[in-house]
C-alpha positions as CSV (number, residue, x, y, z in Angstrom):
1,X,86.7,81.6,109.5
2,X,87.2,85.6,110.3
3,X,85.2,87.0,113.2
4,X,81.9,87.8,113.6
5,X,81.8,91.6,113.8
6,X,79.4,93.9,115.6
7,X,76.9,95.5,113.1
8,X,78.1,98.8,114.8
9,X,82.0,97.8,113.8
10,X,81.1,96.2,110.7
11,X,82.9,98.0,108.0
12,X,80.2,98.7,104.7
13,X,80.5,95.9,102.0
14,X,82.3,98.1,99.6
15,X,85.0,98.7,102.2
16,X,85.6,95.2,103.1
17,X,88.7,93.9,102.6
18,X,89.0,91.5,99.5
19,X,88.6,88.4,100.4
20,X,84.9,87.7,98.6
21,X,86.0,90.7,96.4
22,X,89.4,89.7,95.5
23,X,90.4,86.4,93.8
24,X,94.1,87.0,94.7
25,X,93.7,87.7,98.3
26,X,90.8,85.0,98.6
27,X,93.6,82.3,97.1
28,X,96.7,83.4,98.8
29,X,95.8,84.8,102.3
30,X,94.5,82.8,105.5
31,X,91.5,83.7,108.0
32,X,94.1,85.0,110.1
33,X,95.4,87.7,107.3
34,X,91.8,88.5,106.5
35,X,91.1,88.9,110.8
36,X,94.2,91.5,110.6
37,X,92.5,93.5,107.6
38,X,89.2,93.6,109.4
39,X,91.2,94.9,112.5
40,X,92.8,97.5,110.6
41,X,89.6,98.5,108.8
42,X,87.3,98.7,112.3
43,X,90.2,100.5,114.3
44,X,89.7,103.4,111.0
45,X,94.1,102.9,110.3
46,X,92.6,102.2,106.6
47,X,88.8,102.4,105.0
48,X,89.3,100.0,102.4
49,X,91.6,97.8,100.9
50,X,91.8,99.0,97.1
51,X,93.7,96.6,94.7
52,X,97.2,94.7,94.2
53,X,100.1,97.3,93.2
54,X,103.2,94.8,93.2
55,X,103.3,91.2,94.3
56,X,106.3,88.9,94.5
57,X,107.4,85.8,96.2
58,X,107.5,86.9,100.0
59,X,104.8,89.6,99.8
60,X,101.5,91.5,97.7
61,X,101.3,95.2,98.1
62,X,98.0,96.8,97.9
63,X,96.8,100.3,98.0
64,X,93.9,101.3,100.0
65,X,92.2,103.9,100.9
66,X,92.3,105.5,104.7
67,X,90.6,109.1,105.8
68,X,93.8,111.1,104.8
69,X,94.0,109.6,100.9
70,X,96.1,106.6,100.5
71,X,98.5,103.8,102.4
72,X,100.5,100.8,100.9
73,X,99.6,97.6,102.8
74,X,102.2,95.4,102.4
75,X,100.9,91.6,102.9
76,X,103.6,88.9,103.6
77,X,102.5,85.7,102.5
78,X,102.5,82.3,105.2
79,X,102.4,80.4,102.4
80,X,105.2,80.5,101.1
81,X,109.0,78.3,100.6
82,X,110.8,82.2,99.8
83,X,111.5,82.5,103.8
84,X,114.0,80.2,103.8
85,X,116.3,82.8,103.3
86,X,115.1,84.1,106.6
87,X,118.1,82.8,108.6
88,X,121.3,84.7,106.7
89,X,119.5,88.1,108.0
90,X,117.6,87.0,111.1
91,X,120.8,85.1,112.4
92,X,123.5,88.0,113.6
93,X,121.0,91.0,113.7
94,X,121.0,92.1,117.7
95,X,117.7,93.6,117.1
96,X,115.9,90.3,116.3
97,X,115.9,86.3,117.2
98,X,115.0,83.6,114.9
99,X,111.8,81.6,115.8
100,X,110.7,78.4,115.7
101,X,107.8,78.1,113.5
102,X,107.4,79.8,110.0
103,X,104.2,81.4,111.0
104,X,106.3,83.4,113.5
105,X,109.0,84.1,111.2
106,X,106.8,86.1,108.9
107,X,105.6,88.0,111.4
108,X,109.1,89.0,112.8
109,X,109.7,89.4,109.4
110,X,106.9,92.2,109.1
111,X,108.2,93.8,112.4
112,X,111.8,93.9,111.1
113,X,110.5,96.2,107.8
114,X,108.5,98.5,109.9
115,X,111.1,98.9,112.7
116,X,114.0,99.2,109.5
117,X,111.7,102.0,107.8
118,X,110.6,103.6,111.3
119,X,114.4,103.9,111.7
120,X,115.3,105.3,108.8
121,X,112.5,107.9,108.1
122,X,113.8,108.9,111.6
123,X,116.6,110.1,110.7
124,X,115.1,111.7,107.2
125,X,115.9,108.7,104.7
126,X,114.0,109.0,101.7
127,X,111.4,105.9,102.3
128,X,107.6,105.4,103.1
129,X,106.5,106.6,106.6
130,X,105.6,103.4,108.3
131,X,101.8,103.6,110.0
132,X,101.0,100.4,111.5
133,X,102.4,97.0,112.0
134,X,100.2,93.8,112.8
135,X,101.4,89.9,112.8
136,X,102.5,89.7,109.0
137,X,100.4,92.9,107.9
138,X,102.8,96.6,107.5
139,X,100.5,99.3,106.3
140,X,102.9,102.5,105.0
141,X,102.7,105.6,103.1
142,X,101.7,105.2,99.6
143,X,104.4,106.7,97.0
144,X,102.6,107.9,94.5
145,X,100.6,110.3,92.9
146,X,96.8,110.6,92.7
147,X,96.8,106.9,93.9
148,X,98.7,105.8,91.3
149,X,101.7,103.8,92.3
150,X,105.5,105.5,91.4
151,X,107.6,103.0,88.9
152,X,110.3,101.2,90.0
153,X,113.8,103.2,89.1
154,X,114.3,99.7,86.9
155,X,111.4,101.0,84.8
156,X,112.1,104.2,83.5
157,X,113.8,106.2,81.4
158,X,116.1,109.1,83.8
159,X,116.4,112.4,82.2
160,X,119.3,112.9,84.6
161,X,120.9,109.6,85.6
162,X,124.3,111.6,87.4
163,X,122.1,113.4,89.6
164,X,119.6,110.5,90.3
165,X,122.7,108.1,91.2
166,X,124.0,111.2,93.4
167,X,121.0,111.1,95.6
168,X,120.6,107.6,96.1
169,X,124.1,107.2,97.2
170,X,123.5,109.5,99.6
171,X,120.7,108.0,100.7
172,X,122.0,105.1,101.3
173,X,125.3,106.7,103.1
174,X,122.3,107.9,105.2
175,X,121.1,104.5,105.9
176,X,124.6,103.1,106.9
177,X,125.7,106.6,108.3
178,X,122.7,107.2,110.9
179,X,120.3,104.9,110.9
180,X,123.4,101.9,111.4
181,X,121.2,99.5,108.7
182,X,122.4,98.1,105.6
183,X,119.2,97.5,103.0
184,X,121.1,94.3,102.1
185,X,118.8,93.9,98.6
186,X,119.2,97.5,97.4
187,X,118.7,97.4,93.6
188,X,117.2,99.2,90.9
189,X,114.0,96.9,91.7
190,X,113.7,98.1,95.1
191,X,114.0,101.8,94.3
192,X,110.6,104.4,93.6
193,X,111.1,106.8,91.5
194,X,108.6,109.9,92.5
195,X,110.7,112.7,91.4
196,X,113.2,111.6,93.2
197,X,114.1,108.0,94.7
198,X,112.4,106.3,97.5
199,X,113.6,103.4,98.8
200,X,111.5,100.4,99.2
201,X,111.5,96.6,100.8
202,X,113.1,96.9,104.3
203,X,112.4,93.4,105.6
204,X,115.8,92.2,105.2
205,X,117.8,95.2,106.0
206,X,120.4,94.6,108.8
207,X,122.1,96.0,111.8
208,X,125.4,97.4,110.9
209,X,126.6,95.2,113.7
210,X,125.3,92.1,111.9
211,X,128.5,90.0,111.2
212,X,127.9,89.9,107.2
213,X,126.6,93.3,106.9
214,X,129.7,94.7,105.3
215,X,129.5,92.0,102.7
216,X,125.7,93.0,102.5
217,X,126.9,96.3,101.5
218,X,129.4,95.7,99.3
219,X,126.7,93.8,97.2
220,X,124.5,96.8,97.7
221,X,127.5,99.4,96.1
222,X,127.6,96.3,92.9
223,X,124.2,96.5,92.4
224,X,123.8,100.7,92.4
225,X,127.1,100.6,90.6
226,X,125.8,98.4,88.1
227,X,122.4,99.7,87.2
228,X,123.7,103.7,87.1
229,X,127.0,102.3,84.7
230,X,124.1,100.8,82.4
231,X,122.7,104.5,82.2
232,X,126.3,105.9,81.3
233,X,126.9,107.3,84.7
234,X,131.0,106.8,85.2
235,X,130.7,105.0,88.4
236,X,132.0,101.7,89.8
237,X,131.5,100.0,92.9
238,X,134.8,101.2,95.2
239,X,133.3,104.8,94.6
240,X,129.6,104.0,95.4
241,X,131.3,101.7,98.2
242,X,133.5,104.8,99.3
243,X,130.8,107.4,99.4
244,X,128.3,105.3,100.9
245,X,131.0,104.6,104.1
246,X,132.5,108.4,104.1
247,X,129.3,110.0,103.4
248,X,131.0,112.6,101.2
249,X,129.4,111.6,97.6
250,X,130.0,110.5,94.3
């Protein structure tokens, strides 16, 4: 059962968080997840947790509203037999240790995409600015416009597909370049489109010293190579390999 709050902390009814407002959060999140919400919502880092903008296996993304306009909060799920994937990018990475209990390997999990994106927006990568980070919770900037998500790159029709592929490579040169990560899932799926791409779903992203990492890449440069050759971009995956490693482009 979620704490007791003070009537002076006590967050209005419409700006609860969904549990008694929500069916989906009510059915997949824990009293735990719903005490995290609450803290968010009392310590004013959001005002009210909106709706669901994406959900998949590991994670649901909602948007909610803070003082400023609008955050993602990205929600990994306890319940859930996707982490067992955990180990190939826990396992190597000298930024993290494996734990013993699932409950603790979502929340490194969590920790691992906000200190991937905090990384990379550091050095000026084209992702959400990370905000807050509690147990299995990551609350980030919203990409959108008026509150309305931006489509995933996989979605959409590019009026320019060369210049969109041009950017995102270097992007991702970026990423391997200066902020020593390799997304390790980077795909069309994972990729914003908001006038230009943003690049989503850190929680796997790796070290550049992790042993696999280079293989992580190259799977990166078949996927980017793949989805731009579909849009009759002439690309293949040594280039997007090559400019990614020499950061001198497509």
């Amino acid at each position: 059962m979620a704490r007791r709050l003070s009537k002076r902390k006590r967050p209005r009814l419409e700006d609860k968080p969904q549990k008694e407002r929500n069916p989906i959060a009510h059915r997949v999140f824990d009293d735990k997840t719903i005490d995290v919400l609450l803290h968010l919502l009392n310590n004013g880092v959001i005002s009210s947790l909106d709706y669901p903008v994406s959900s998949g296996k590991e994670s649901i993304v909602f948007r909610a509203t803070t003082p400023e306009g609008f955050a993602a909060v990205k929600i990994f799920k306890y319940e859930t037999s996707a982490f067992r994937r955990f180990a190939e990018y826990l396992e190597g990475d000298p930024r993290f240790t494996m734990k013993p209990t699932l409950r603790a390997r979502v929340q490194v999990w969590a920790k691992k995409e906000f200190l991937n994106l905090k990384t990379c927006h550091g050095v000026g990568v084209r992702v959400p600015e990370p905000f807050a980070v509690r147990e299995n919770v990551v609350v980030m900037e919203f990409i959108g416009e008026n509150g309305v998500a931006a489509p995933r790159l996989e979605a959409i029709t590019l009026e320019d597909p060369q210049a969109v592929a041009e950017d995102l490579v270097f992007q991702a040169s970026k990423v391997y370049r200066e902020a020593r990560i390799v997304h390790a899932d980077l795909s069309s799926f994972n990729v914003l489109f908001a006038e230009k791409p943003v690049i989503i779903d850190w929680a796997q992203g790796v070290s550049v010293r992790h042993p696999r990492a280079e293989e992580f890449l190259e799977r990166d440069a078949r996927n980017v190579a793949a989805f731009f050759s579909r849009q009759k971009v002439d690309v293949d995956s040594n280039a997007v390999l090559s400019a990614i490693r020499d950061g001198q482009g497509l």
